[in-house]
C-alpha positions in Angstrom: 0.0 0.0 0.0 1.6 3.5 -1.0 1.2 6.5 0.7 1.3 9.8 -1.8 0.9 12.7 0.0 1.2 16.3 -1.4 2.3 18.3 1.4 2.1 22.3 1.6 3.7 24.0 4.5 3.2 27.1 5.9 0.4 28.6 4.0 -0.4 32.1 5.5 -4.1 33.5 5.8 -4.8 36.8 7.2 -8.3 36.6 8.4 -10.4 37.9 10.9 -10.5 35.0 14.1 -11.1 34.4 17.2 -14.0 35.3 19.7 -13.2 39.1 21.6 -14.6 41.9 20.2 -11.0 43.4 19.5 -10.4 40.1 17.3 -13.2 40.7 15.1 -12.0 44.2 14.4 -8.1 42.9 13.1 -6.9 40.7 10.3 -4.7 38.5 11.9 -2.5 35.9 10.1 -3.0 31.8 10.2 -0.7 29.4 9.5 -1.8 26.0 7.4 0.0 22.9 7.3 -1.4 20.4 4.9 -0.7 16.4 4.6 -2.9 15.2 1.1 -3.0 12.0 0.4 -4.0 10.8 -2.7 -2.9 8.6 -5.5 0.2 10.3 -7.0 1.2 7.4 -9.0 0.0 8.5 -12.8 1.2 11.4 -12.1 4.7 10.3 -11.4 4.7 8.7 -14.6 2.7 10.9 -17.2 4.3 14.4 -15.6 1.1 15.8 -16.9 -0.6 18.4 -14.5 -4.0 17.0 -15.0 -2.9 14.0 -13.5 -2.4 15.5 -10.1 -4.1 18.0 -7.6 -3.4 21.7 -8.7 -1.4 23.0 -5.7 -2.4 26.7 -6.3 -6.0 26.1 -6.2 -5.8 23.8 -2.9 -4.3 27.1 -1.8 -7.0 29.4 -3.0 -9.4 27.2 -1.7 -8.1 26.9 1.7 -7.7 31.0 2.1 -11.1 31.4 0.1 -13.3 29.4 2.9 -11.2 30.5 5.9 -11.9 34.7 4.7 -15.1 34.4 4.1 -16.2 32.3 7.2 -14.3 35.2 9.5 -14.3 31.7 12.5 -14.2 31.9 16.1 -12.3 28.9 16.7 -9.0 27.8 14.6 -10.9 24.1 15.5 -13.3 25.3 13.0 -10.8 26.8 10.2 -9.4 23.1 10.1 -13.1 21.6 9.7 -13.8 24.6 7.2 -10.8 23.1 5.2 -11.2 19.3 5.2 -14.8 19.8 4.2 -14.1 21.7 1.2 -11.2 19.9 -0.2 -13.0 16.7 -0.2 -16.0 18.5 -1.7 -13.8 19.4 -4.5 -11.1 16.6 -5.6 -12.6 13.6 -5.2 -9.3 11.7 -5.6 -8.3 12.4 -1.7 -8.5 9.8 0.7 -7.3 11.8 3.8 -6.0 15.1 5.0 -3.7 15.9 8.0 -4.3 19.8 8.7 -2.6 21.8 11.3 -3.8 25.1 11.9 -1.4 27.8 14.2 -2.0 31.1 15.1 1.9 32.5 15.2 0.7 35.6 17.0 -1.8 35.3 19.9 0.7 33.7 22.9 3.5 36.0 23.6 5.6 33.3 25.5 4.9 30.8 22.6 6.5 30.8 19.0 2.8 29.1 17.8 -0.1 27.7 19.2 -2.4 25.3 17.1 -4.5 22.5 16.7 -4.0 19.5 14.4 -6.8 17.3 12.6 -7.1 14.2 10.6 -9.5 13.2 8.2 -10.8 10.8 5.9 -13.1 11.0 2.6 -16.1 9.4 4.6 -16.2 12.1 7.2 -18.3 14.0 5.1 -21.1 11.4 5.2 -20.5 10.9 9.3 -20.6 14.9 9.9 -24.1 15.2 8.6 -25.5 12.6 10.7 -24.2 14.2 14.3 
């Protein structure tokens, strides 16, 4: 069994988050790690773009639902993510997402919260 992840690091999103009043007055910045995995293996072979997930619109995507949500919780941001990238490429098994927020502890250099999941999780989420 391979595992063929694409794997961005570091994606920045300034957004409005978190739940004080002050918070939803700033844009403040997010950081995005993602682990896709996915079938990579035509892709390696044919080194056609179509035969892979277009990086730049994962990004867009991610930035995209995160702006326009303006989320409380980075909890949420992460859910906000996994849903819509499985809505969109169908050829993703799983995602690994951590979210950080660089700025909000002084004492700490990040603080964040990491998720996992797979393509069925959009069936289970509707039947909470």
């Amino acid at each position: 069994c391979m595992t063929d992840l694409i794997v961005i690091e570091g994606l920045k999103v300034d957004t409005v988050i978190g739940c004080f009043t002050w918070e939803r007055q700033i844009l403040q910045p997010l950081l995005l790690d993602l682990k896709i995995s996915c079938d990579l293996d035509r892709a390696c072979r044919s080194d056609a773009l179509e035969d892979t997930l277009n990086y730049a619109q994962i990004c867009e995507i991610c930035e995209q639902v995160i702006v326009d949500a303006k989320p409380k919780l980075i909890e949420h941001v992460a859910d906000l993510v996994v849903v819509a990238l499985l809505q969109q490429f169908e050829a993703i098994e799983k995602i690994n997402i951590t979210v950080r927020e660089p700025a909000i502890i002084s004492t700490a250099q990040s603080v964040g919260i990491q998720i996992e999941r797979q393509r069925d999780y959009l069936r289970h989420r509707h039947s909470d």
